[in-house]
C-alpha positions as a LaTeX table, in Angstrom:
\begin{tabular}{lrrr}
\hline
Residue & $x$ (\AA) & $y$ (\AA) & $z$ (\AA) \\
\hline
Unk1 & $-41.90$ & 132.81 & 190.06 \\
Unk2 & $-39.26$ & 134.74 & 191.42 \\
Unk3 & $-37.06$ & 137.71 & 190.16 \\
Unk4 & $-34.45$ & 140.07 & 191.45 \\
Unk5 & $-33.67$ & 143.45 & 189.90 \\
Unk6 & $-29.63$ & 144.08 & 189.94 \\
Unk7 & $-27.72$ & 147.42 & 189.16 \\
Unk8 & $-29.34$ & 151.22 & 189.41 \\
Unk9 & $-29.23$ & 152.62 & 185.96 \\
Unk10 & $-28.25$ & 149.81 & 184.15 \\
Unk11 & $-30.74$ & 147.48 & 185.54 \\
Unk12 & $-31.10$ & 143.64 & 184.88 \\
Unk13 & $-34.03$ & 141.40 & 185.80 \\
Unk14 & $-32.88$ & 138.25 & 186.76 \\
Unk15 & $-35.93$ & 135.52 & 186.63 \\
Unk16 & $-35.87$ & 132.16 & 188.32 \\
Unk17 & $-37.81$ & 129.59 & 186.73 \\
Unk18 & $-38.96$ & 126.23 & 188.01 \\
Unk19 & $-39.78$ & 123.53 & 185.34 \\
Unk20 & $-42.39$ & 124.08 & 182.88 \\
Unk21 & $-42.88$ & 127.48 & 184.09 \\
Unk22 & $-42.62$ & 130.58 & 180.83 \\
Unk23 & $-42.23$ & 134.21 & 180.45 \\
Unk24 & $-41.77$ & 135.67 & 177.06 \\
Unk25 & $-39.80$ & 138.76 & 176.13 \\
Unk26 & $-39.42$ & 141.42 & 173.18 \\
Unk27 & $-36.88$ & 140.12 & 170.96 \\
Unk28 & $-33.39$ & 141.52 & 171.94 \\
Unk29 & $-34.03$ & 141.79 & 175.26 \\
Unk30 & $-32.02$ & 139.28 & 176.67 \\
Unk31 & $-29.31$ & 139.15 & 178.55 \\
Unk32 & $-28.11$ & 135.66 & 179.85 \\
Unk33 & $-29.81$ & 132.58 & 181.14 \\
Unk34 & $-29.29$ & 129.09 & 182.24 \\
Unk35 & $-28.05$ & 126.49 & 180.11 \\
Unk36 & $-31.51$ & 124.55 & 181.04 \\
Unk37 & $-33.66$ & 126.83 & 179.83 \\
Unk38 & $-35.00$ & 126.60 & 176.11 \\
Unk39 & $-35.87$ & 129.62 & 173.96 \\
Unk40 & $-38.71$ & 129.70 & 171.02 \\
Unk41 & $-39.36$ & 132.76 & 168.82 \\
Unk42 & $-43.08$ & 132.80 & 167.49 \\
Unk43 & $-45.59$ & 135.23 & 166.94 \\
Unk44 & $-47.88$ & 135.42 & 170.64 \\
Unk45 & $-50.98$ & 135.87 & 170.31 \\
Unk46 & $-51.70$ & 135.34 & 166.51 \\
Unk47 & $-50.71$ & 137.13 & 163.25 \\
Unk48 & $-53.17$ & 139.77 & 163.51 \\
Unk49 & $-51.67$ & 140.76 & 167.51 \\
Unk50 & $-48.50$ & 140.81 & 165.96 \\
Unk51 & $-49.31$ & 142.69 & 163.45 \\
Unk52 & $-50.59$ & 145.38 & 165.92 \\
Unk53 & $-47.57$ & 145.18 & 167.87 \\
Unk54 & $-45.77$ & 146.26 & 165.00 \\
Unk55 & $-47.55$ & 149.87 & 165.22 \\
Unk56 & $-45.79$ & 150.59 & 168.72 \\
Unk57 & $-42.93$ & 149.44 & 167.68 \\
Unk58 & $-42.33$ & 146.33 & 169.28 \\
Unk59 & $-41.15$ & 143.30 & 167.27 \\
Unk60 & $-43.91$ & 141.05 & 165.28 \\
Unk61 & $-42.15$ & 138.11 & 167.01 \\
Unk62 & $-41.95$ & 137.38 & 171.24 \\
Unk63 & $-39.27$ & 134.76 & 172.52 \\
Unk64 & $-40.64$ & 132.50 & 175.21 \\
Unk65 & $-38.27$ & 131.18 & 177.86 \\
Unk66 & $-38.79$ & 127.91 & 179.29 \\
Unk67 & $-37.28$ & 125.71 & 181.51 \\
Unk68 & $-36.43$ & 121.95 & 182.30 \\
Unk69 & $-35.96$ & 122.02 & 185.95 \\
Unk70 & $-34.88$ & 124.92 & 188.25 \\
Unk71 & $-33.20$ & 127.24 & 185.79 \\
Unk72 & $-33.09$ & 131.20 & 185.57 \\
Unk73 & $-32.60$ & 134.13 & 182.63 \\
Unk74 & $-32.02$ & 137.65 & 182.55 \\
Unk75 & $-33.33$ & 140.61 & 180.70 \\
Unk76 & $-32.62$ & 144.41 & 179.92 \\
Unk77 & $-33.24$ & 147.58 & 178.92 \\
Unk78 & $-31.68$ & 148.98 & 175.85 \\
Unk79 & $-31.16$ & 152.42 & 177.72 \\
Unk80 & $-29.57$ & 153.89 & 180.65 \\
Unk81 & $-32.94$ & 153.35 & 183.39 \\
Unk82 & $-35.10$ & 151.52 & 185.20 \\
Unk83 & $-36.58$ & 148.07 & 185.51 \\
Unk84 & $-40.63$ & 148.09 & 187.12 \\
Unk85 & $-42.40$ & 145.40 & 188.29 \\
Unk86 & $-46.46$ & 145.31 & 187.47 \\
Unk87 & $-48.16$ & 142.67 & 189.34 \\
Unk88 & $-51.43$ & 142.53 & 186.81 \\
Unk89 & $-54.08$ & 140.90 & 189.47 \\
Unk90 & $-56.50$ & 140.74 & 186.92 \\
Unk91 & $-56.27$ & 144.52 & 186.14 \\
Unk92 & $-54.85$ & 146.74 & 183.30 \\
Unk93 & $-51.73$ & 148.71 & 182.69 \\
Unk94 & $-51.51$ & 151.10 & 180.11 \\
Unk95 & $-47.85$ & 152.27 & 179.51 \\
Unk96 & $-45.89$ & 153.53 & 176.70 \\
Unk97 & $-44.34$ & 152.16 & 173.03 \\
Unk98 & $-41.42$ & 149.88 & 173.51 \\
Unk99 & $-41.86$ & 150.18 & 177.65 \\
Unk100 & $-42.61$ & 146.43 & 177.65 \\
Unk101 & $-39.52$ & 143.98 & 178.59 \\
Unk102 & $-40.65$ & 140.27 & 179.85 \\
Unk103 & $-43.89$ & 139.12 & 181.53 \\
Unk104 & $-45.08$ & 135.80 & 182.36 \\
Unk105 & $-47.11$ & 133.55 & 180.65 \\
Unk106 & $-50.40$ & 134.37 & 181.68 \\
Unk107 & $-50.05$ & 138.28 & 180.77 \\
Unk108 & $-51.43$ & 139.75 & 177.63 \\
Unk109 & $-49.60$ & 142.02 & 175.77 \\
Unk110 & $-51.85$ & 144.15 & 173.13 \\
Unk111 & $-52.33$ & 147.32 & 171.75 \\
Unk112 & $-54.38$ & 150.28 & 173.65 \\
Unk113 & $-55.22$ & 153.33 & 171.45 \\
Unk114 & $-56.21$ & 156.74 & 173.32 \\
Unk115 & $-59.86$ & 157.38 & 173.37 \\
Unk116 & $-59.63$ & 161.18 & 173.28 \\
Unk117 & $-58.25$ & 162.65 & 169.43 \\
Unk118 & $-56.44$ & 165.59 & 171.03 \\
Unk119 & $-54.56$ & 163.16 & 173.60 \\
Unk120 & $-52.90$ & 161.02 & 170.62 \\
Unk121 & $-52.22$ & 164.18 & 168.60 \\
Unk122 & $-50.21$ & 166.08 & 171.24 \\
Unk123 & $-49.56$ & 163.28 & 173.85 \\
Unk124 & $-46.44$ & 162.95 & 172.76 \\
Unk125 & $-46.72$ & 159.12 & 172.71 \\
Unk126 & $-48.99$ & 159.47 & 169.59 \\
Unk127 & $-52.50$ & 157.37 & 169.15 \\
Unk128 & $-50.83$ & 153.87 & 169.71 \\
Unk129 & $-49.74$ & 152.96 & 173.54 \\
Unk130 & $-49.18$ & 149.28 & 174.83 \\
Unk131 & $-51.67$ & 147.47 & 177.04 \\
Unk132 & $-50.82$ & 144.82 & 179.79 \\
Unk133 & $-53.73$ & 142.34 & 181.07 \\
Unk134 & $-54.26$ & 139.16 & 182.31 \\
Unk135 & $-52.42$ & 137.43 & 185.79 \\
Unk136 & $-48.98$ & 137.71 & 187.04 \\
Unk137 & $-45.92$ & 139.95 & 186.90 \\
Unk138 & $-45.01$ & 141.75 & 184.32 \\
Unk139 & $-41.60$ & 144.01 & 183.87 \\
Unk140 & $-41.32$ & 147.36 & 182.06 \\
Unk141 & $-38.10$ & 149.51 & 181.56 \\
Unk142 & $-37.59$ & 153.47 & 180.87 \\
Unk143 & $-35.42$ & 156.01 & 180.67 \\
Unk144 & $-33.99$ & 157.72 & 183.85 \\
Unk145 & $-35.61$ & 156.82 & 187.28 \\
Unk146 & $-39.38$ & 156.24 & 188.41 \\
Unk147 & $-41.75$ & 158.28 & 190.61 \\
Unk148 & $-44.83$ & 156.66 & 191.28 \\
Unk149 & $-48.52$ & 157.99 & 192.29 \\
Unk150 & $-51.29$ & 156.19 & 194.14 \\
Unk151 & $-54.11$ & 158.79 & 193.05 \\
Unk152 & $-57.06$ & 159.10 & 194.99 \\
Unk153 & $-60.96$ & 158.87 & 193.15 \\
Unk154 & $-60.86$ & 163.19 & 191.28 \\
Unk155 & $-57.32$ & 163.63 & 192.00 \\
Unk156 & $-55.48$ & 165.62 & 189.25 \\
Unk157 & $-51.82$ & 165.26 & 188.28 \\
Unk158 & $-50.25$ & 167.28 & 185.36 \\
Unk159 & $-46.99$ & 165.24 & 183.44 \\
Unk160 & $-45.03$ & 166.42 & 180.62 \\
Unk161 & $-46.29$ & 164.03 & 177.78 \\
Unk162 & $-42.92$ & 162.49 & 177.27 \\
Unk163 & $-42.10$ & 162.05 & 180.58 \\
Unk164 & $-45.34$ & 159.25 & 181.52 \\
Unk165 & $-44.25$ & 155.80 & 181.69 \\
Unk166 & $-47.38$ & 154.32 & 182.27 \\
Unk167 & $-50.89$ & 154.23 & 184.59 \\
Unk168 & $-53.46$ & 151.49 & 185.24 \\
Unk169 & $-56.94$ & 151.69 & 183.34 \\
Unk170 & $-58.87$ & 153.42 & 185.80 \\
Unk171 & $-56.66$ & 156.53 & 185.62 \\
Unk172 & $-58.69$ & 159.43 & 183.00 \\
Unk173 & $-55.61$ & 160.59 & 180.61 \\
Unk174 & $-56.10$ & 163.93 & 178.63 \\
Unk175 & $-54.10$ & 166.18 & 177.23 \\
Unk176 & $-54.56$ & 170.14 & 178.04 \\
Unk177 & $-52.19$ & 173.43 & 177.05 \\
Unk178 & $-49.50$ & 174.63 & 179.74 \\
Unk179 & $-51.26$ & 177.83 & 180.07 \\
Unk180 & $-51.20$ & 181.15 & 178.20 \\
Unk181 & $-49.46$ & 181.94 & 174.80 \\
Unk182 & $-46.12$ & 183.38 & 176.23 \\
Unk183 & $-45.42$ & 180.19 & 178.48 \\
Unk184 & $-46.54$ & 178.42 & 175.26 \\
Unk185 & $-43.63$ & 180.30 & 173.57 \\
Unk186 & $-40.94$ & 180.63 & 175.66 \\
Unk187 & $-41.72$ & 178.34 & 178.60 \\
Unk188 & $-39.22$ & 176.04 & 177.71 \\
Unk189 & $-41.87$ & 172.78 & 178.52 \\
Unk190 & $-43.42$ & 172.72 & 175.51 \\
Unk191 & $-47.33$ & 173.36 & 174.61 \\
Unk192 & $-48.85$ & 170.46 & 176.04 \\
Unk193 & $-49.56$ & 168.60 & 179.72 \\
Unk194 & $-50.60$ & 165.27 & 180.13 \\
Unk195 & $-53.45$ & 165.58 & 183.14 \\
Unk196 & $-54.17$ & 162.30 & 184.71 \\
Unk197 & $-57.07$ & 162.22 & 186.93 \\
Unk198 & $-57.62$ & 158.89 & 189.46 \\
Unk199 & $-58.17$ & 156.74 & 190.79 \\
Unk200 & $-55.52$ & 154.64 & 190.18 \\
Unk201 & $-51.87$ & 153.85 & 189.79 \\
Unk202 & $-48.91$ & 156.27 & 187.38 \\
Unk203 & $-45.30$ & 155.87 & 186.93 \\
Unk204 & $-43.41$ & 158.84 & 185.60 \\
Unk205 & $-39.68$ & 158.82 & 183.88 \\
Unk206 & $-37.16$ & 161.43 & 185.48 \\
Unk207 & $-35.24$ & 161.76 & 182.15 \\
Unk208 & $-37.37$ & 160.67 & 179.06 \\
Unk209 & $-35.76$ & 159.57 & 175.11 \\
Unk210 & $-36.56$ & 162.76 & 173.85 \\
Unk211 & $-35.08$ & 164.66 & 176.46 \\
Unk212 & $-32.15$ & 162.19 & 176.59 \\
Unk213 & $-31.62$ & 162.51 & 172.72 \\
Unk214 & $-31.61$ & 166.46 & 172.90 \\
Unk215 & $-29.03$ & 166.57 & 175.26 \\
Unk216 & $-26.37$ & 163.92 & 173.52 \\
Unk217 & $-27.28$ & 165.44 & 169.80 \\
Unk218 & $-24.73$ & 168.05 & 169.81 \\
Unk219 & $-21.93$ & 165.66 & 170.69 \\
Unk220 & $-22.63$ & 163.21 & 167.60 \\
Unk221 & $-23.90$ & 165.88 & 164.79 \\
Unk222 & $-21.35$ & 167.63 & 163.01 \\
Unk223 & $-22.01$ & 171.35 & 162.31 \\
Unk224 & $-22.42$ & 172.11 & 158.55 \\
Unk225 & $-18.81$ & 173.09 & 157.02 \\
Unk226 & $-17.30$ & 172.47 & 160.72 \\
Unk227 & $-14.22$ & 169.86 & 160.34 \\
Unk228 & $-14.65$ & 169.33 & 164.15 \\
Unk229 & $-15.09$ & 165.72 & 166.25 \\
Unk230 & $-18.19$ & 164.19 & 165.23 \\
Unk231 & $-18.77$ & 162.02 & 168.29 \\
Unk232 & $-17.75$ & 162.31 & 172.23 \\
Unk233 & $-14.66$ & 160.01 & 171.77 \\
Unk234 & $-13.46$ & 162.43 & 169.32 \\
Unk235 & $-13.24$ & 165.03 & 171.33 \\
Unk236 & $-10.25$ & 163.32 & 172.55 \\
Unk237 & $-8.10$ & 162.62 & 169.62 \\
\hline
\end{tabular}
């Protein structure tokens, strides 16, 4: 299988299928494809997975994509970011809610709870993250752009909990306090760090939903008893 990523960050994967080849998708997430190649919504993986899937709130149902001869088709993000490529080997990726976007057919998409109580509690992410296993390539989307860590076996890196896109299974994940009360208080990064300890693979989001969401909510809320624009285009009027 082959793919191309287009745009910066308003990225598109663009997958090129030969015949009976199959990737399958969260529902919505596509964005054109081939006149040859036939879709199928159904529920991967068994009521029960679907079911689970439901709790990070991903769709019950997956579309497959399949197609009859050489054909191609094209997914997306629902938010200004990026578009990563996970090549599974074998291995495990554990990323965040709604990071997943298309994988192929031999990829298993489940649920991964955090092993530690305080790390769903305050991880910002809450108990339920995604889990991708199995062979081949999958593709997962965020907000803003990636930076990515190789860590070495006992090497520490601390992430603002909304800010983690995802790490392979070998990484330790915890959550531990920014430091005293006052940079608890007035800080301005919140009260909790994400500390990810290798080895292993982590992506990180420059601009997360929350963040994102914070900074575009004073533009679309209207001020109680204020007969001012309630949106950005209004502004203009």
């Amino acid at each position: 299988m082959n793919y191309r990523i287009v745009g910066d960050n308003l990225q598109v994967v663009i997958i090129e299928l030969d015949t009976g080849e199959k990737v399958f998708a969260e529902a919505g997430a596509l964005n054109h494809m081939s006149d040859n190649v036939r879709m199928e919504t159904r529920i991967r993986g068994g009521f029960l997975k679907g079911i689970k899937r439901k709790f990070t709130g991903e769709s019950l149902f997956l579309t497959e994509f399949t197609s009859n001869g050489k054909g191609f088709v094209a997914f997306n993000g629902n938010v200004p970011g990026k578009i990563c490529a996970l090549d599974m080997n074998g291995g495990e990726w554990i990323v965040q809610k709604d990071a997943f976007l298309v994988a192929e057919d031999g990829v298993d998409l489940d649920v991964a709870f955090v092993r530690r109580f305080s790390a769903g509690l305050f991880g910002g992410e809450g108990f339920i993250l995604e889990k991708l296993s199995g062979h081949g390539t999958a593709f997962i989307h965020a907000a803003g752009d990636f930076v990515s860590y190789d860590l070495k076996a006992g090497e520490t890196i601390k992430v603002d909990t909304g800010s983690l896109v995802g790490f392979e299974s070998t990484v330790d994940y915890s959550v531990t306090t920014v430091g005293g009360v006052k940079s608890m208080l007035f800080g301005g990064e919140g009260i909790f760090l994400a500390t990810l300890t290798g080895p292993g693979k982590i992506i990180i989001q420059s601009l997360s939903l929350r963040n994102l969401a914070a900074a575009l909510s004073p533009f679309f809320t209207r001020n109680s008893g204020s007969s001012g624009p309630t949106s950005i285009l209004g502004m203009f009027d």
